[in-house]
C-alpha distance (Angstrom), angle and dihedral (degrees) to the residues before:
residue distance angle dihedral
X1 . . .
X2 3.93 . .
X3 3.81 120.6 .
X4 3.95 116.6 -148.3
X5 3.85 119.9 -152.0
X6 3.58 113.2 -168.9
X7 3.93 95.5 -175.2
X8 3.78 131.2 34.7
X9 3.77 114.7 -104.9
X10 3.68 124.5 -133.2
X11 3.56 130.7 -158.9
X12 3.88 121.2 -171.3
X13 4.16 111.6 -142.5
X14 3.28 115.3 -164.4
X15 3.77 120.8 -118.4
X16 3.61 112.1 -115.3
X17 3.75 128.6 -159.7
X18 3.96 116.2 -122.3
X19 3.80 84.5 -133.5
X20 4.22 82.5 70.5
X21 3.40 122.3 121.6
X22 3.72 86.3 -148.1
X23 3.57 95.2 64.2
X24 4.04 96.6 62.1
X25 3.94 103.5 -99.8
X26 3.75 117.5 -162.3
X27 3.67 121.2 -149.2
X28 3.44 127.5 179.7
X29 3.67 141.1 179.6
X30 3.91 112.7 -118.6
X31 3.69 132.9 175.0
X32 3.89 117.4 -155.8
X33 3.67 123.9 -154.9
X34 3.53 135.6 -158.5
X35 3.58 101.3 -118.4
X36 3.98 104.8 -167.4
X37 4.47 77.5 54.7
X38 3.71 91.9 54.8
X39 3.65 96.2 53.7
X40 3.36 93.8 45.4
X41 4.25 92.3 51.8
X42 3.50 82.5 46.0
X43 4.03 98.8 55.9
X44 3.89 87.1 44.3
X45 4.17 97.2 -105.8
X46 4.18 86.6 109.3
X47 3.29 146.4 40.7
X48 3.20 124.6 -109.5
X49 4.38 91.5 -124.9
X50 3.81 87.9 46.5
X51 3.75 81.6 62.4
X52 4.13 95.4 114.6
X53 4.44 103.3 -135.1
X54 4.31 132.8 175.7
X55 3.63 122.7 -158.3
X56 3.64 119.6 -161.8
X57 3.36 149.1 176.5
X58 4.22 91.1 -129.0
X59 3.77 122.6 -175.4
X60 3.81 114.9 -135.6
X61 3.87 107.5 -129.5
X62 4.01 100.7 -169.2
X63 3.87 88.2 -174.8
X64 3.83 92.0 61.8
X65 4.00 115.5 87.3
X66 4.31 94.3 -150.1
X67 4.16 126.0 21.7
X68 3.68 120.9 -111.1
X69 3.55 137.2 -128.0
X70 4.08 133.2 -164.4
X71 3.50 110.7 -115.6
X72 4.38 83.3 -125.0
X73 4.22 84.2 63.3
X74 4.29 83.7 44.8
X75 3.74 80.4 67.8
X76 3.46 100.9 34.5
X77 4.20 103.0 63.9
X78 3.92 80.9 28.7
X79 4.18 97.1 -118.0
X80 3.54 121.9 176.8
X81 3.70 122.2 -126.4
X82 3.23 110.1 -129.4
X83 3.78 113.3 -176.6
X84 3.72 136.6 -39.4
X85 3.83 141.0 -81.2
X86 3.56 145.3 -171.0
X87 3.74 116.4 -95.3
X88 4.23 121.5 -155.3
X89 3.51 118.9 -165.8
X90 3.53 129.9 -160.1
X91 3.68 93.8 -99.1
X92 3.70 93.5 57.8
X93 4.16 89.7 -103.2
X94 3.79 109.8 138.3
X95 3.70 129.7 -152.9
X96 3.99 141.1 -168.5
X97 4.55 102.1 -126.2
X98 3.37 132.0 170.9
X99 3.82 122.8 -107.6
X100 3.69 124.7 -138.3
X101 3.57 124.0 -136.2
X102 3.75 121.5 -117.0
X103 3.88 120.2 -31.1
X104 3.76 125.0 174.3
X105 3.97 108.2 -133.2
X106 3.81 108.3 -152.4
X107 3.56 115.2 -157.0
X108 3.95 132.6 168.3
X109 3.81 81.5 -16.1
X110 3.97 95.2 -59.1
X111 3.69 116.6 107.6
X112 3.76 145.4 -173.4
X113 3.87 145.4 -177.6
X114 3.55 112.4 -101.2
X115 3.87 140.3 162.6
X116 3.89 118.1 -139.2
X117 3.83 141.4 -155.6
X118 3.49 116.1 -109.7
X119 3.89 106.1 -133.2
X120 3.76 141.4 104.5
X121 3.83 137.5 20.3
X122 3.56 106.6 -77.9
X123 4.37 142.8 29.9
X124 3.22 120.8 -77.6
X125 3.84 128.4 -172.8
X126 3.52 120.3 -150.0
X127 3.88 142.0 -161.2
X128 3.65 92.1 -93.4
X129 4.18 96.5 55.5
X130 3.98 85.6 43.5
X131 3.72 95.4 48.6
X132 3.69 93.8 49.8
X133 3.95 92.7 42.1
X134 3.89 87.2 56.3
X135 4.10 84.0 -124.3
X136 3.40 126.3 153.4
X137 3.78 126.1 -159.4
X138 3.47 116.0 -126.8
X139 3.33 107.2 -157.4
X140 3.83 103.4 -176.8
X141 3.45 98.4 51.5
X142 4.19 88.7 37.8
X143 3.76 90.9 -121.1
X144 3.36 153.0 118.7
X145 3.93 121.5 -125.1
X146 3.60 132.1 174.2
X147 3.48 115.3 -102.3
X148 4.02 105.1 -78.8
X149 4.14 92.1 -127.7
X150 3.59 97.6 52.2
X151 4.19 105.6 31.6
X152 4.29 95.3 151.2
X153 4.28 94.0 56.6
X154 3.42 144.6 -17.1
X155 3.49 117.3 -72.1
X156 4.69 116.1 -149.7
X157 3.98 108.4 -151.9
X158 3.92 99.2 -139.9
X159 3.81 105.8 -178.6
């Protein structure tokens, strides 16, 4: 059986915002640590309250490569910036930003070292924090899970 269409059909989608619930937001709590201050608390040359922190409400963007910071969270844990990098946006725009130096990114208490673009207004988490937090998003339930084969720590493929 062959069907025959005579005219093209159009169907008009409606544009939804990425900030729609319908379109499977994650958000996740994440607590980002100075990581040049935790050394130093842990060789004795800090205290442990002097140790400069961020917690945030971050979004996890799994089609972004690196995670983001605002420059006003920059300030906040006290992060150096360390150079600059080249930015793409969705819409193909690209853009010179700074780039912190290292951060640890705690997440459902695992955590890892981590440098950051400097841009925008709020967290974002990228592939590169979930990969090496062994997290996977899931995006029906809006969540973020630990990967299902290693649920007690992170696990680093090496070969």
């Amino acid at each position: 059986m062959s069907i025959k269409i005579s005219e093209p059909i159009s169907v008009a989608v409606p544009r939804l915002s990425t900030r729609s619930p319908q379109m499977g937001e994650i958000r996740v709590k994440v607590k980002l640590t100075n990581a040049v201050d935790e050394e130093l608390a842990r060789a004795g040359n800090l205290s442990k309250d002097q140790v400069r922190t961020y917690d945030a409400d971050a979004l996890v963007d799994t089609g972004a490569v690196r995670s983001v910071i605002p420059s006003h969270v920059v300030d906040r844990v006290g992060a150096t910036i360390r150079g600059k990098r080249v930015a793409e946006y969705a819409d193909g725009r690209k853009d010179e930003v700074g780039i912190t130096g290292a951060i640890i990114f705690e997440i459902l208490g695992r955590d890892t070292l981590e440098e950051a673009l400097v841009l925008g207004d709020e967290v974002l988490i990228g592939q590169t924090v979930l990969e090496k937090l062994d997290l996977l998003a899931d995006c029906a339930n809006r969540r973020l899970i630990p990967n299902p084969a290693h649920p007690d720590q992170p696990v680093s493929k090496v070969k």
